[in-house]
VMD Tcl script that builds the backbone (N, CA, C; Angstrom):
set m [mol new atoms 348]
animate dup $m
set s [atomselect $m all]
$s set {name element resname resid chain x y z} {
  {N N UNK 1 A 49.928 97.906 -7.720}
  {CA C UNK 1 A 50.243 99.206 -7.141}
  {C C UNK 1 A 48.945 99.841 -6.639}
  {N N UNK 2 A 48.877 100.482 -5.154}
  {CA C UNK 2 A 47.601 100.722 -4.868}
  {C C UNK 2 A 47.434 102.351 -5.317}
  {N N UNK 3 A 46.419 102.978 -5.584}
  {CA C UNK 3 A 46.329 104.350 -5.996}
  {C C UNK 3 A 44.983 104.808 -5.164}
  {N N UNK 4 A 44.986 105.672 -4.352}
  {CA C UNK 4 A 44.170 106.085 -3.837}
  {C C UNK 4 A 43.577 107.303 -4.200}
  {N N UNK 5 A 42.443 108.012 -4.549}
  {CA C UNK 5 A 42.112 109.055 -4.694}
  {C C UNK 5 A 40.882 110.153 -3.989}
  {N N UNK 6 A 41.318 111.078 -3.464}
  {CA C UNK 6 A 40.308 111.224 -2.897}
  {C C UNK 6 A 39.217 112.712 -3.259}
  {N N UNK 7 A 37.957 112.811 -2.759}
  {CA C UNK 7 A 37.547 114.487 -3.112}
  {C C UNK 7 A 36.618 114.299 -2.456}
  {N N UNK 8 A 35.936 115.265 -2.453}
  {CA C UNK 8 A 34.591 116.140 -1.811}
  {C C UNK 8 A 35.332 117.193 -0.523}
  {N N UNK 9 A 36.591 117.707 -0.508}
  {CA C UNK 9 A 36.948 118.875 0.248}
  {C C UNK 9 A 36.220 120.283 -0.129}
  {N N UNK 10 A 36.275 121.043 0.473}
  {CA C UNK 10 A 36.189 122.236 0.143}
  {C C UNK 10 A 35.698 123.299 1.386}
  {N N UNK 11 A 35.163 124.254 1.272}
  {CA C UNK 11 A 35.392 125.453 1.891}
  {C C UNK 11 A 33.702 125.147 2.481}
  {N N UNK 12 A 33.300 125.431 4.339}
  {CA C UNK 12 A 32.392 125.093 4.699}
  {C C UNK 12 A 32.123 125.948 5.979}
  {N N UNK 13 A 31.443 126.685 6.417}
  {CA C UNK 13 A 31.371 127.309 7.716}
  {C C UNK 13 A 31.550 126.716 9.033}
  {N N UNK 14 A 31.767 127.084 9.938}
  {CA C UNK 14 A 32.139 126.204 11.068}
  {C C UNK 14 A 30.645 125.909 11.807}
  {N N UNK 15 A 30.305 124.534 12.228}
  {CA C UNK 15 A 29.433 124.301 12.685}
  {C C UNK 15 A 29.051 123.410 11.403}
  {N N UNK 16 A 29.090 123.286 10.152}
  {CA C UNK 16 A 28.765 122.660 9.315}
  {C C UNK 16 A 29.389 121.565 8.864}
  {N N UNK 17 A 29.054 121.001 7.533}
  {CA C UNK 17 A 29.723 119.507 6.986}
  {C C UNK 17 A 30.191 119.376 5.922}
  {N N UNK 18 A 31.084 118.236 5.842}
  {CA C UNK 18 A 31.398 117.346 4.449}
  {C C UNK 18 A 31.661 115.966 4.519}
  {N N UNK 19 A 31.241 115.580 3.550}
  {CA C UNK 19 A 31.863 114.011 3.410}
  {C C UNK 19 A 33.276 114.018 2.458}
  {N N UNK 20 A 33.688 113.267 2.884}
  {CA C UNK 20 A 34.914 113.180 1.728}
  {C C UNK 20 A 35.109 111.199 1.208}
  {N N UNK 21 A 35.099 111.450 0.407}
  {CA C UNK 21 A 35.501 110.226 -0.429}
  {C C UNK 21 A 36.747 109.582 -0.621}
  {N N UNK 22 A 37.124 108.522 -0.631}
  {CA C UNK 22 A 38.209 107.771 -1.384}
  {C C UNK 22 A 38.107 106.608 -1.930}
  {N N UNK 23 A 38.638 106.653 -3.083}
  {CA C UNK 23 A 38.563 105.191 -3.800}
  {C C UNK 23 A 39.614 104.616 -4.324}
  {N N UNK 24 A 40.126 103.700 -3.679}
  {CA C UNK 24 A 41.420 102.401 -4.154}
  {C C UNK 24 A 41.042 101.932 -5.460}
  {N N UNK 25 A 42.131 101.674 -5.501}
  {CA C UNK 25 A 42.667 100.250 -7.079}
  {C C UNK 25 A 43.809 99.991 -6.801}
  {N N UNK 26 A 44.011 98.431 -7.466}
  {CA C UNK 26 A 45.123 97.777 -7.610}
  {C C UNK 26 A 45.595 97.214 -5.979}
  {N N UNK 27 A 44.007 96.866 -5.603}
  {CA C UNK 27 A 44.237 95.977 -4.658}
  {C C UNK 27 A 43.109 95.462 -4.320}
  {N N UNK 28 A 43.019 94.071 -3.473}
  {CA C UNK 28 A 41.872 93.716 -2.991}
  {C C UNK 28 A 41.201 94.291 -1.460}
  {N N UNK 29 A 40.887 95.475 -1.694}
  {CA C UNK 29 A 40.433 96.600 -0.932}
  {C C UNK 29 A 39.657 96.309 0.388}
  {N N UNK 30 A 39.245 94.813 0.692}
  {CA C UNK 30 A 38.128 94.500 1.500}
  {C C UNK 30 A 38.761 93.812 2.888}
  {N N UNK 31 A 40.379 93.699 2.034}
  {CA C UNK 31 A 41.140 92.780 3.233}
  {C C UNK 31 A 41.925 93.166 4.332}
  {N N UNK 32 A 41.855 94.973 3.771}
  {CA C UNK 32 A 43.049 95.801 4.368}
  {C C UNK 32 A 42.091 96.773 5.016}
  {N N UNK 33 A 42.958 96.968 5.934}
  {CA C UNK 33 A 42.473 98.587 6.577}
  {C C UNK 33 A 42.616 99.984 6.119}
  {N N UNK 34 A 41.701 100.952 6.145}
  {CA C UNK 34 A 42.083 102.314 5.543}
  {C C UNK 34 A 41.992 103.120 6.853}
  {N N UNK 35 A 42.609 104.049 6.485}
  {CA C UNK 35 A 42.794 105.310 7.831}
  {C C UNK 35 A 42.336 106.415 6.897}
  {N N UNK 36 A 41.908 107.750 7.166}
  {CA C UNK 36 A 41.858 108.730 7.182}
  {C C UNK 36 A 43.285 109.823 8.128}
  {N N UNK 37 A 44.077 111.057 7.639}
  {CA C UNK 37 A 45.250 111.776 8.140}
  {C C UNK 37 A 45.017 112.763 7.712}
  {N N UNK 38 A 45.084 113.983 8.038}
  {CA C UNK 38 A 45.062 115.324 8.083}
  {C C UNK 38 A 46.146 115.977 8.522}
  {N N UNK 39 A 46.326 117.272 7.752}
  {CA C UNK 39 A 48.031 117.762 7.994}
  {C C UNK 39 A 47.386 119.761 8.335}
  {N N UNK 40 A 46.916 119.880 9.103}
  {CA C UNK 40 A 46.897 121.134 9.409}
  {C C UNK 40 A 48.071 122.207 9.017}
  {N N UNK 41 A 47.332 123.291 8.247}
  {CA C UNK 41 A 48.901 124.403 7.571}
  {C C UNK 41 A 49.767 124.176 8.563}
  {N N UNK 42 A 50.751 124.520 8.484}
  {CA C UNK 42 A 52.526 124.875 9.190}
  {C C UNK 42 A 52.308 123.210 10.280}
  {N N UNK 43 A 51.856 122.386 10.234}
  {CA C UNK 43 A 52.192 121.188 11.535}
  {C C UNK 43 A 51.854 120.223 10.432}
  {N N UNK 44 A 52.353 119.109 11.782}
  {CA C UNK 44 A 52.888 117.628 11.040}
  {C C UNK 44 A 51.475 116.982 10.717}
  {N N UNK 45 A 51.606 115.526 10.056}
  {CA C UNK 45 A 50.264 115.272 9.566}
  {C C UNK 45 A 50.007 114.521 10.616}
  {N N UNK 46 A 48.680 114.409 11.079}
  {CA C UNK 46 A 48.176 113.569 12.133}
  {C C UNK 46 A 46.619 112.377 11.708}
  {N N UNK 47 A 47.072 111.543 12.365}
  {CA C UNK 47 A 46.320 110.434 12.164}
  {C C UNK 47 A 44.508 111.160 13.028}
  {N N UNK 48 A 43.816 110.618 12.023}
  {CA C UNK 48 A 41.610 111.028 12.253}
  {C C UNK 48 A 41.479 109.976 12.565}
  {N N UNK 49 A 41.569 108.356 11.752}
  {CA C UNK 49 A 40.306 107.764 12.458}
  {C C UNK 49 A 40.963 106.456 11.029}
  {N N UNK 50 A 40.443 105.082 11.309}
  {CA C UNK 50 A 40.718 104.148 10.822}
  {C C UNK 50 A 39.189 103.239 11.353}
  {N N UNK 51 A 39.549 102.357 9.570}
  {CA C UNK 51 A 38.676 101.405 9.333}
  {C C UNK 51 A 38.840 100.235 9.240}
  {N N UNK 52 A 39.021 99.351 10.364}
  {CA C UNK 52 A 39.807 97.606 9.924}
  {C C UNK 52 A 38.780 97.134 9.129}
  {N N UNK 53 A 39.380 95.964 8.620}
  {CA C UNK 53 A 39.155 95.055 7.393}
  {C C UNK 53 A 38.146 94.289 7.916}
  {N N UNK 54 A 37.879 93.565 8.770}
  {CA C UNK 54 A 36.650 93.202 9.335}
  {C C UNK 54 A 36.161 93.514 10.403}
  {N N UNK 55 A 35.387 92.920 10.482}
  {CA C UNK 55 A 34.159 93.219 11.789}
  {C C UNK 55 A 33.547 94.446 11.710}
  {N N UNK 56 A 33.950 95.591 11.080}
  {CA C UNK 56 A 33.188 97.384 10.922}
  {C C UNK 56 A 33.570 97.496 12.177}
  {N N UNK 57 A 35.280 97.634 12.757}
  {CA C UNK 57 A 35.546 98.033 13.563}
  {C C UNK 57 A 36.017 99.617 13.123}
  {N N UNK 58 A 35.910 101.021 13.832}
  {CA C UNK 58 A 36.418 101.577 13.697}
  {C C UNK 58 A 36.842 102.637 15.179}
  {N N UNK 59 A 37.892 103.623 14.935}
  {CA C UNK 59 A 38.765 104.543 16.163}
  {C C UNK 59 A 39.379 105.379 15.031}
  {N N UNK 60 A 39.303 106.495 16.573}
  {CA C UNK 60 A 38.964 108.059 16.146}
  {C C UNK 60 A 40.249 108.482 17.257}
  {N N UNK 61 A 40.298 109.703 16.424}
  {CA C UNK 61 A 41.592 110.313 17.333}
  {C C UNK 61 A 40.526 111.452 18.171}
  {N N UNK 62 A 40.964 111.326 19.606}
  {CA C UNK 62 A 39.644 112.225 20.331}
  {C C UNK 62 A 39.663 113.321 19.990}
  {N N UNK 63 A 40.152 114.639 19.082}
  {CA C UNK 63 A 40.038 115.249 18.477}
  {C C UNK 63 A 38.902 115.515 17.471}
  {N N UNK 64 A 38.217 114.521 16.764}
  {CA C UNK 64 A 37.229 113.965 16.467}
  {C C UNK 64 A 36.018 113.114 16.642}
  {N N UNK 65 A 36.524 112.492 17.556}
  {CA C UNK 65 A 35.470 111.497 18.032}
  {C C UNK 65 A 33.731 112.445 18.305}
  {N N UNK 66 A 32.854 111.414 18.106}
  {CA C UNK 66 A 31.950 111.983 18.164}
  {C C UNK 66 A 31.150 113.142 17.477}
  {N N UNK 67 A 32.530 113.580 16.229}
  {CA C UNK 67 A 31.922 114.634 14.983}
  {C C UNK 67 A 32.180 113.899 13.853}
  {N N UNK 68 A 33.298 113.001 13.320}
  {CA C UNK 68 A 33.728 112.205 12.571}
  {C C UNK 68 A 32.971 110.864 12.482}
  {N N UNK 69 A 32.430 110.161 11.280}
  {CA C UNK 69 A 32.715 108.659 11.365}
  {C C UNK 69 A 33.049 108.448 10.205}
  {N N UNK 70 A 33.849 107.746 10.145}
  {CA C UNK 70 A 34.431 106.710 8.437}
  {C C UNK 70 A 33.847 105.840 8.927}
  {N N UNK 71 A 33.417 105.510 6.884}
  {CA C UNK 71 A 33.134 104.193 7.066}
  {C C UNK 71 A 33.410 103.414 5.427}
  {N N UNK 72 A 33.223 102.383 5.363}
  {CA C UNK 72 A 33.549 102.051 4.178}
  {C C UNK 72 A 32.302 101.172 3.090}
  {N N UNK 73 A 32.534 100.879 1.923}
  {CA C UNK 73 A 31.752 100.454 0.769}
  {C C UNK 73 A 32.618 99.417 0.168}
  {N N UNK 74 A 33.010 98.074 0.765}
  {CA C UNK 74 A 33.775 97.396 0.036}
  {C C UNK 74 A 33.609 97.097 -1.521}
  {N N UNK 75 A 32.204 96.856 -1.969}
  {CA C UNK 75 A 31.693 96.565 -3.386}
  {C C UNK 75 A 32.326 97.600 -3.936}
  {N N UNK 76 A 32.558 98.873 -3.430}
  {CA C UNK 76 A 33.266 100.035 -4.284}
  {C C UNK 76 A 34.251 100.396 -4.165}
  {N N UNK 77 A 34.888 99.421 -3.228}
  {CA C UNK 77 A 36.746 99.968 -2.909}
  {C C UNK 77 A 36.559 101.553 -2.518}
  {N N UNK 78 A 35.690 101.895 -1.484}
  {CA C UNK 78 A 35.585 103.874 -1.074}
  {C C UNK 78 A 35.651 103.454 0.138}
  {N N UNK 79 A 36.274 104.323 0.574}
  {CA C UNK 79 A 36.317 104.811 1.981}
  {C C UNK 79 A 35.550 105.981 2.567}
  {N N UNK 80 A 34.492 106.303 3.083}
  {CA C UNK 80 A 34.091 107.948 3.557}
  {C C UNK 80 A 34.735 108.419 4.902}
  {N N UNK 81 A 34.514 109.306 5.151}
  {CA C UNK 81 A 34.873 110.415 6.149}
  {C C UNK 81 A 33.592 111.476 6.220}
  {N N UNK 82 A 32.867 111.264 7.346}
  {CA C UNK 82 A 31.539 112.389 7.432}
  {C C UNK 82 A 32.108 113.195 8.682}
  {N N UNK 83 A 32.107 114.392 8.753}
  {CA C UNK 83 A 32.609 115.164 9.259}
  {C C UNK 83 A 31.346 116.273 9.687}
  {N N UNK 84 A 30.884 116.407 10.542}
  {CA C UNK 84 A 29.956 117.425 11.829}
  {C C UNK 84 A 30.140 118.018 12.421}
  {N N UNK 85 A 29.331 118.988 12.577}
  {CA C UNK 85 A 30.115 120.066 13.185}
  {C C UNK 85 A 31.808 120.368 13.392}
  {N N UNK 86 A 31.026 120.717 12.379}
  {CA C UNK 86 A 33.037 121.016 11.418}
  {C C UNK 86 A 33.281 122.542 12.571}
  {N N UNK 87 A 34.861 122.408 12.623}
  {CA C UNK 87 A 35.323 123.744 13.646}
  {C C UNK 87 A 36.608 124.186 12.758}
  {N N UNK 88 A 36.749 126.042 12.946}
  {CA C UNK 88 A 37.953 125.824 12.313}
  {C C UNK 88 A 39.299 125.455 12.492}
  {N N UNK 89 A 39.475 124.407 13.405}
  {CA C UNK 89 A 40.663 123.920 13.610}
  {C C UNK 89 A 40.837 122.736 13.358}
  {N N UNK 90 A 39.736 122.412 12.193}
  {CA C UNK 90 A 39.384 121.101 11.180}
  {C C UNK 90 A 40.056 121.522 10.424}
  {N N UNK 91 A 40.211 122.370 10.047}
  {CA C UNK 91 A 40.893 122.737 8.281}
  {C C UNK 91 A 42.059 122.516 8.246}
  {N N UNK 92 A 42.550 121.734 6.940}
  {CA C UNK 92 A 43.935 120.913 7.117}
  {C C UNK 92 A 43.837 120.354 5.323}
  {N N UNK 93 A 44.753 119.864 4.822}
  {CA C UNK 93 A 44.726 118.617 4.063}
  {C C UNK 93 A 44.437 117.289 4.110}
  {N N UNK 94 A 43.362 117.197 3.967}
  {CA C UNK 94 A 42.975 115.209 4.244}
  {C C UNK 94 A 43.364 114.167 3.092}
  {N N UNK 95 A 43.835 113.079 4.194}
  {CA C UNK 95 A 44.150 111.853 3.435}
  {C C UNK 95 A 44.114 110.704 3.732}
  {N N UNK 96 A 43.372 110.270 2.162}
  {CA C UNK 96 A 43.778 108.577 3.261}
  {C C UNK 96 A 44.728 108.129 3.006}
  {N N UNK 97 A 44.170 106.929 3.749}
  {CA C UNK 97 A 46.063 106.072 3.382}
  {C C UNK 97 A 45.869 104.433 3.620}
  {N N UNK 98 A 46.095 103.439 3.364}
  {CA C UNK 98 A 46.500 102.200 3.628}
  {C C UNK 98 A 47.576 101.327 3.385}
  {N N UNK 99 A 47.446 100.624 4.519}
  {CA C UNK 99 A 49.030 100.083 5.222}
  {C C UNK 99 A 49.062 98.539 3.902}
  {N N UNK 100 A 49.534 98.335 2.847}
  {CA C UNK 100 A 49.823 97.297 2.032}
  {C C UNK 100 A 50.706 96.294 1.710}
  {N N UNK 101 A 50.719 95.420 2.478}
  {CA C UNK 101 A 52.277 94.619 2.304}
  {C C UNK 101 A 53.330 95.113 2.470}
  {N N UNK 102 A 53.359 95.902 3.409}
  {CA C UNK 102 A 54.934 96.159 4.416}
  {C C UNK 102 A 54.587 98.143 3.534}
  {N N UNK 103 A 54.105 98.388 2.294}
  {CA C UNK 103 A 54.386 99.924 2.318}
  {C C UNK 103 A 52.814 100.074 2.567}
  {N N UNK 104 A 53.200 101.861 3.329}
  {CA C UNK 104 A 52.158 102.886 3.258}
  {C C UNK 104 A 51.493 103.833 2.194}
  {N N UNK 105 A 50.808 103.857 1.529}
  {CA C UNK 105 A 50.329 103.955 0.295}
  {C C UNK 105 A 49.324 105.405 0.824}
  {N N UNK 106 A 49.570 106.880 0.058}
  {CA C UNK 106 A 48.265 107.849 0.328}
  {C C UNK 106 A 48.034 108.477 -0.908}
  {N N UNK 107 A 47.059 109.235 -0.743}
  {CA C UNK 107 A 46.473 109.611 -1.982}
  {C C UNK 107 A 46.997 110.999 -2.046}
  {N N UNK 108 A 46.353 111.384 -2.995}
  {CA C UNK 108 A 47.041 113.342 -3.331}
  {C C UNK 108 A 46.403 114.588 -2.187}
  {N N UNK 109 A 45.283 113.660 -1.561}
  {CA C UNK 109 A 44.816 114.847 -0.487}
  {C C UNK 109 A 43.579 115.479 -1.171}
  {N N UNK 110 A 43.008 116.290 -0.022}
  {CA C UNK 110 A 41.842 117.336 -0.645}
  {C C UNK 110 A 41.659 118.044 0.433}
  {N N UNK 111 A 41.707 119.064 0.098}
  {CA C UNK 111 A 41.444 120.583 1.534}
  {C C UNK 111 A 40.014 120.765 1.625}
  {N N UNK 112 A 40.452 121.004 3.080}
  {CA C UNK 112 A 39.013 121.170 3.882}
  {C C UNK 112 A 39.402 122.730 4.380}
  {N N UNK 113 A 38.520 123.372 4.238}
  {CA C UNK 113 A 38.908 124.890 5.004}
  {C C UNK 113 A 37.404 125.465 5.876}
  {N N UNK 114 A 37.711 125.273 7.181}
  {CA C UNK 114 A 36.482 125.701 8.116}
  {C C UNK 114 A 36.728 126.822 8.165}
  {N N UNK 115 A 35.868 127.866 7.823}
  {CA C UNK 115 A 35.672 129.384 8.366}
  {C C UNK 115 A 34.497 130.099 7.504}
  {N N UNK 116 A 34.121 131.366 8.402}
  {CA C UNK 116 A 33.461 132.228 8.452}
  {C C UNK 116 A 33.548 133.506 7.072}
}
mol reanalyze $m
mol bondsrecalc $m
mol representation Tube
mol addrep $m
């Protein structure tokens, strides 16, 4: 069963940063791809940015591109999310998630809140 968990959200001025963390179990973490998803208050959750399983390929939803990069730590089953020049229309619930033998597997989330 995969369990994802994630943290380092929290409250950050706009123009500024965070990393956020995630770390799997109960899988072999190095073979699969992880995504990063964010659910902005009152709207649906939308896909940030994904990490395939090889090559250190990764894609960004242009919403991010160019302030965002994930990347991953296979020896540690983590996923990051570095986030720059943070705006407040970053602030949302983040999550990751990976696609595992036919199910989608996410973690409990961690809020990010951009403002002044």
């Amino acid at each position: 069963q995969v369990q994802l968990v994630e943290s380092g959200g929290g409250l950050v001025q706009p123009g500024g940063s965070l990393r956020l963390s995630c770390v799997a179990s109960g899988i072999a973490f190095s073979i699969y791809g992880v995504s990063w998803y964010r659910q902005p208050p009152g709207k649906e959750r939308e896909w940030v940015a994904t990490a395939i399983s090889v090559g250190g390929g990764t894609t960004y939803a242009d919403s991010v591109k160019g302030r965002f990069t994930i990347s991953r730590d296979n020896g540690k089953s983590t996923t990051y999310l570095q986030m720059n020049s943070l705006k407040p229309e970053d602030t949302a619930v983040y999550y990751c998630s990976m696609f595992v033998r036919g199910v989608r597997s996410w973690g409990q989330g961690t809020q990010v809140t951009v403002s002044s």
